[in-house]
One Martini backbone bead per residue (centre of mass of N, CA, C, O) as a GRO file, in nm:
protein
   65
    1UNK     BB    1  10.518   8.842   8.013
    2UNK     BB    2  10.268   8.862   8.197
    3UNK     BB    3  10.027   9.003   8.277
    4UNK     BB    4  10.011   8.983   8.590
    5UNK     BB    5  10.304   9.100   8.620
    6UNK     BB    6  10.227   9.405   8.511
    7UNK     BB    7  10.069   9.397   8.797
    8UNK     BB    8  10.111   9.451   9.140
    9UNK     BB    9  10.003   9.283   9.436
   10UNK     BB   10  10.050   9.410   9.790
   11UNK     BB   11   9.974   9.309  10.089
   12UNK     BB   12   9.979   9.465  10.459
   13UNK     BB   13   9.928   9.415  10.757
   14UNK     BB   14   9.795   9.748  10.777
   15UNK     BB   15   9.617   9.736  10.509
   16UNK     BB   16   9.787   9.801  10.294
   17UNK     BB   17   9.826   9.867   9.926
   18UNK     BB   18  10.089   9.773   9.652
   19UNK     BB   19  10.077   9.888   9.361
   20UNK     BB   20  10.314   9.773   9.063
   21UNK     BB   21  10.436   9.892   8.823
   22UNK     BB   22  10.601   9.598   8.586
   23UNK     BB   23  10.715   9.760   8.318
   24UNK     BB   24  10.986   9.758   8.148
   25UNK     BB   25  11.170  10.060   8.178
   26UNK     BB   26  10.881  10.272   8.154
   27UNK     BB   27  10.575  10.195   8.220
   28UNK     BB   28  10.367  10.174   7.991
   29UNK     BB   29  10.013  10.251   7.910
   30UNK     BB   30   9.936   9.962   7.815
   31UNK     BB   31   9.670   9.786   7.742
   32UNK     BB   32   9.782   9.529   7.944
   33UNK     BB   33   9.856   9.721   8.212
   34UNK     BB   34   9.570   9.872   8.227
   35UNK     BB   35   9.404   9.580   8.252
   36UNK     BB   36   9.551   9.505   8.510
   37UNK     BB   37   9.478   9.736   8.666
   38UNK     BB   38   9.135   9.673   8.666
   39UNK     BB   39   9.177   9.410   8.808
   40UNK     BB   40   9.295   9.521   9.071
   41UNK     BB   41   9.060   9.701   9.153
   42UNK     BB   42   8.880   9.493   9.180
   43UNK     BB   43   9.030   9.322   9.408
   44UNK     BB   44   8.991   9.628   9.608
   45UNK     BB   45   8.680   9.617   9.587
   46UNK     BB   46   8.643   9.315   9.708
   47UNK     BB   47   8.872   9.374   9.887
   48UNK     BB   48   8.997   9.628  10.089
   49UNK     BB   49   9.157   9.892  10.177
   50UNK     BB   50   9.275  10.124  10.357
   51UNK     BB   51   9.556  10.163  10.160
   52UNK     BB   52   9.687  10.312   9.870
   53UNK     BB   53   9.973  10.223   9.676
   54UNK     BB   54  10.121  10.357   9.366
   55UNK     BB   55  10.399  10.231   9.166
   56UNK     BB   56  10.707  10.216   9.024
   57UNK     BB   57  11.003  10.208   8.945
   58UNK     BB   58  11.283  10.373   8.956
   59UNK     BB   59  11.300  10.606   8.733
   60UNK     BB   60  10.983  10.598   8.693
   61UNK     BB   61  10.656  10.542   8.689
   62UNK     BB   62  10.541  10.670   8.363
   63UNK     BB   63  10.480  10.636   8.096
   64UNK     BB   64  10.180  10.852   7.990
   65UNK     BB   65  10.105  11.018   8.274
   0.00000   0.00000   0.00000
């Protein structure tokens, strides 16, 4: 799995950003999870959202949080 697919952004048309921490089993805070968050942030800093969702997979948001 790349850095990349390790956390989500999605634009939603009424202006929402949905960022999905996408690292299996357990969504650890692991350096480079941590790091692709940093870039995300950078790119909603970058063009805003009127509002951001911050979301995990099913069974739990993030191991670490």
């Amino acid at each position: 799995m790349s850095n990349q697919d390790l956390v989500l952004l999605e634009r939603l048309e009424n202006g929402t950003a949905v960022v999905t921490l996408n690292s299996p089993k357990v969504n650890a805070l692991s350096t480079q999870l941590l790091g692709r968050l940093l870039e995300v942030a950078e790119e909603l800093t970058a063009t805003p959202a009127g509002a951001v969702v911050i979301t995990g997979g099913d069974r739990l948001f993030a191991a670490g949080a």
